[in-house]
C-alpha positions in Angstrom: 11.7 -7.3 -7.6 13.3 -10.9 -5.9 17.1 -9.5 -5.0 19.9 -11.4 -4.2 21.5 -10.7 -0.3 24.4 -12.6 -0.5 27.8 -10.6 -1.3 28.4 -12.5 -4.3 26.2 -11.1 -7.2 25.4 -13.0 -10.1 25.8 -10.5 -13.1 23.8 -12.4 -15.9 20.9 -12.4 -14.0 21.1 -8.4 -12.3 21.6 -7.5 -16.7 18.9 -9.7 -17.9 16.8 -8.2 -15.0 17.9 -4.8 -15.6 17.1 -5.1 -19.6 13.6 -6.4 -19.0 13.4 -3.4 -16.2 14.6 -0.8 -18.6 12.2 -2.1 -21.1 9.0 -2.1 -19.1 10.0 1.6 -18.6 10.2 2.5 -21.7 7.0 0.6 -22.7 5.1 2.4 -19.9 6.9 5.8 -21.3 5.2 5.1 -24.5 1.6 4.2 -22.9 1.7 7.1 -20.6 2.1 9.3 -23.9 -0.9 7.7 -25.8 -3.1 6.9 -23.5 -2.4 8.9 -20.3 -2.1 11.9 -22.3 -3.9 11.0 -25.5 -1.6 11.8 -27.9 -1.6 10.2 -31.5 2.0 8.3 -30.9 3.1 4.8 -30.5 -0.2 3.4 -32.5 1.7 0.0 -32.4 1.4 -0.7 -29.1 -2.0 -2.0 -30.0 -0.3 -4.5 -33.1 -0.5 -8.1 -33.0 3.4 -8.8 -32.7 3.9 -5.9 -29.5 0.7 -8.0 -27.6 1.3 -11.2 -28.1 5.4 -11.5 -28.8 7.5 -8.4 -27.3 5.3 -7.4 -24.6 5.4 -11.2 -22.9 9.0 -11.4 -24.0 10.1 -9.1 -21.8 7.9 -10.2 -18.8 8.7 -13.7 -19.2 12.4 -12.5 -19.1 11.7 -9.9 -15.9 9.7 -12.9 -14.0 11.9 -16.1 -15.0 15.0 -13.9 -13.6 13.1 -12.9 -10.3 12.3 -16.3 -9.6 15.6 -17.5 -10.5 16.9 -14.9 -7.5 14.7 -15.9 -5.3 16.6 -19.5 -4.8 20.1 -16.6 -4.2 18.0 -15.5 -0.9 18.3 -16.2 2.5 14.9 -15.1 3.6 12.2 -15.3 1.1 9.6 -14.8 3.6 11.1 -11.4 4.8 11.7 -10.5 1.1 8.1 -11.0 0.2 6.3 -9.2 3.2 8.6 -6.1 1.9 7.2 -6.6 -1.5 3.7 -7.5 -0.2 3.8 -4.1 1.9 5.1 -2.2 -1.5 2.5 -3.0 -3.5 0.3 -2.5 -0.9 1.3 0.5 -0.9 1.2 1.5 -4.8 -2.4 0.4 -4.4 -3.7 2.6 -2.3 -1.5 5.6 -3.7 -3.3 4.3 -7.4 -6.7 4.9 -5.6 -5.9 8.2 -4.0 -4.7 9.7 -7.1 -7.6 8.0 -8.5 -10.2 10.0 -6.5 -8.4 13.2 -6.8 -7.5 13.6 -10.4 -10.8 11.9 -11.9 -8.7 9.5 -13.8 -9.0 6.1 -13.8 -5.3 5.1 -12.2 -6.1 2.2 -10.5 -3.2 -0.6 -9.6 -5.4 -3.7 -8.0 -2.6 -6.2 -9.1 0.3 -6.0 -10.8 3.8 -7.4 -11.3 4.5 -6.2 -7.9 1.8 -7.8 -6.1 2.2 -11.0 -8.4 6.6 -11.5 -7.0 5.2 -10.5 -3.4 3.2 -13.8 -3.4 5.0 -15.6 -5.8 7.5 -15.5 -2.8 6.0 -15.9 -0.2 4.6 -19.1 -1.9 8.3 -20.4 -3.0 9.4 -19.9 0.7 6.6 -21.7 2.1 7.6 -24.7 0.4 11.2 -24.0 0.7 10.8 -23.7 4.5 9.2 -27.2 4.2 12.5 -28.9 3.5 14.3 -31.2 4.6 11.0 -32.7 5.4 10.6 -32.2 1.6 13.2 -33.3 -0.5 14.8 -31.7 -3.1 13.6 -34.2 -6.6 9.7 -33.9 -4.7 10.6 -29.9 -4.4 11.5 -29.3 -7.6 8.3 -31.8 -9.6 5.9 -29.7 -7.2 7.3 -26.8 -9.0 7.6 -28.4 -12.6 3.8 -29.5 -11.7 2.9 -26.0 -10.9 4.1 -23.8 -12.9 2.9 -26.3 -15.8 -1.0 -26.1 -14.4 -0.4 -22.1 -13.8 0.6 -21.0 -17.7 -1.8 -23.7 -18.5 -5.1 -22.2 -16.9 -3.7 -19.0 -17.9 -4.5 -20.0 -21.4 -7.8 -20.7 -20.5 -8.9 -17.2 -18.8 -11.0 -16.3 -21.5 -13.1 -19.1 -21.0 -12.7 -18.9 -17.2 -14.5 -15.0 -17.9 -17.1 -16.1 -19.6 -18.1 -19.2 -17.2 -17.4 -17.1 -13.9 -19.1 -14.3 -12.6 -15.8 -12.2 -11.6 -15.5 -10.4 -8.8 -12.5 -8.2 -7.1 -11.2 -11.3 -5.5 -11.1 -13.3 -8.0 -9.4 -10.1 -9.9 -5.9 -11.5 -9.0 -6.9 -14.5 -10.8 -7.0 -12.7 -14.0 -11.2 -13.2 -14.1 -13.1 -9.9 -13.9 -15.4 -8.5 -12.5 -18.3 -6.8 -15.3 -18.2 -3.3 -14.2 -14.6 -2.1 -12.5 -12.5 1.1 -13.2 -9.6 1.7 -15.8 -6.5 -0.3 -14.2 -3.8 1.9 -15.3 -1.6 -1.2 -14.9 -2.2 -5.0 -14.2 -0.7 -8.4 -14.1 -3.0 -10.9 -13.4 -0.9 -14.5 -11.9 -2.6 -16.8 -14.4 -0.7 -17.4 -16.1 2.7 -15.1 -15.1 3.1 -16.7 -11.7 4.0 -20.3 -13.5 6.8 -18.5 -15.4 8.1 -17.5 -11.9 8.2 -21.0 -10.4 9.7 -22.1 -13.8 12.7 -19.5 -12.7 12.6 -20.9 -8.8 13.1 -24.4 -10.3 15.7 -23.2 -12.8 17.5 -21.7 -9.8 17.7 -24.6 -7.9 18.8 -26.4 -10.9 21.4 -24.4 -12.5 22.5 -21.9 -9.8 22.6 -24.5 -7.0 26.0 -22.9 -5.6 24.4 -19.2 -6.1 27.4 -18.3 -8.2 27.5 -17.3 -12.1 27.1 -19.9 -14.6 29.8 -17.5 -16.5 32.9 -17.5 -14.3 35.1 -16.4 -16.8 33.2 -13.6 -18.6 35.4 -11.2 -20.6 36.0 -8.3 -18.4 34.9 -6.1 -21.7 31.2 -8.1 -21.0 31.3 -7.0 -17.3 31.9 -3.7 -18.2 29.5 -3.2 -20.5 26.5 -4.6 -18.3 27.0 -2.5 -14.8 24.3 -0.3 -16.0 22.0 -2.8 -16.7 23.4 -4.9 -13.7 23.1 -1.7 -11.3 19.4 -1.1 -12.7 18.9 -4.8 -11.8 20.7 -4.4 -8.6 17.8 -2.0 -7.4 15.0 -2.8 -9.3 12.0 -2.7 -6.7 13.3 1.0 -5.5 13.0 1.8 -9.5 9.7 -0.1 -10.3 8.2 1.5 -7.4 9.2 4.8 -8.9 9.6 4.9 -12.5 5.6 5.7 -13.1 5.1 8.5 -10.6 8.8 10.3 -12.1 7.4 9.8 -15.5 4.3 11.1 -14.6 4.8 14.1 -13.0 7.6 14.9 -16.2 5.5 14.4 -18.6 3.0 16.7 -16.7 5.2 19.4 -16.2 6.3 19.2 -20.0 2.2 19.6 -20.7 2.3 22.6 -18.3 4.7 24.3 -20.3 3.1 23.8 -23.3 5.6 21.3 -24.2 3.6 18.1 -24.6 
């Protein structure tokens, strides 16, 4: 996840990061124990209002605030190889366990992979200033991010009119016969909703210092957890799944799960 290296933090955006974070934890918690496991819990993970309303809720949140921090960073190119080589990473861990356990674990593309080009995209047009000016900078990013969520509402139809195959995977268009992904993030249309937060960024945070200078200290203290969570969210998404995993498989091993 897109962090900010400057000294000066911006604490509404390390909290609303953190919150989505801390969320997308404990959603993955609760899909570990049903369908990892297979226990009869959590059933409404598969309701209308978790799929379509609180589910994209929080990823809009998680993706809008990453892009946001990506206009707070001095080298988005360097940023995005790191999270390019992560994810990398996490996908050929996914495989490996993959082959070993006889589960279907794979990670082909998720939210990782989806920031690590997101960024690497944003500081490609970035690094093209000042050839390119700021008002033509930020409609190219309006323009985007309007024709990304757009074709992501056509996907469905994309399926059925495309053949899919593993490159086009990213894409959000499948191919027929592929394993269980046990997590995926396809960038139509999630990678418009991170080049609306790179244009929000530029827009609102254009000094890359809080929109909230004089936040009750009682506020402040109450979001350094979430703040501290946001702070260090790739070392924690990177994480989380493998911790939870090999808890909940230890409670199983003690007959506890």
């Amino acid at each position: 996840m897109p962090d900010q290296p400057t000294k000066i933090r911006v604490f509404e955006l390390d909290a609303l990061r953190g919150l989505a974070l801390f969320m997308m934890f404990l959603h993955h918690f609760i899909f570990d124990l049903r369908y990892m496991f297979g226990l009869d819990v959590f059933a409404w993970q598969e309701s209308w209002w978790f799929i379509n309303l609180l589910r994209p809720l929080f990823l809009n949140v998680f993706l809008v605030v990453s892009g946001i921090s990506s206009s707070f960073s001095r080298s988005n190119t360097r940023r995005g190889l790191r999270l390019l080589g992560v994810s990398v990473g996490i996908t050929v861990v996914s495989i490996v366990l993959s082959r070993l356990s006889g589960s279907d674990v794979y990670v082909f593309f998720n939210v990782l992979h989806l920031l690590a080009l997101g960024t690497l995209l944003y500081a490609g047009l970035d690094n093209a200033r000042p050839g390119l000016k700021e008002p033509a900078l930020q409609a190219i990013l309006l323009f985007a991010s309007i024709v990304i969520i757009y074709l992501g509402g056509l996907v469905t139809d994309l399926n059925q009119m495309f053949a899919g195959t593993y490159l086009t995977l990213p894409l959000g268009i499948l191919p027929d016969t592929r394993p269980g992904m046990a997590d995926y993030l396809p960038l139509l249309p999630w990678l418009g909703f991170f080049l609306v937060g790179t244009l929000i960024g530029r827009i609102v945070y254009p000094a890359r210092t809080t929109a909230f200078p004089r936040a009750p200290e009682n506020l402040l203290k109450a979001t350094r957890p979430l703040e501290f969570l946001g702070r260090n969210s790739l070392v924690f998404y990177a994480l989380h799944q493998p911790v939870l995993l090999g808890l909940l498989s230890a409670l199983r091993a003690l007959g506890w799960l």
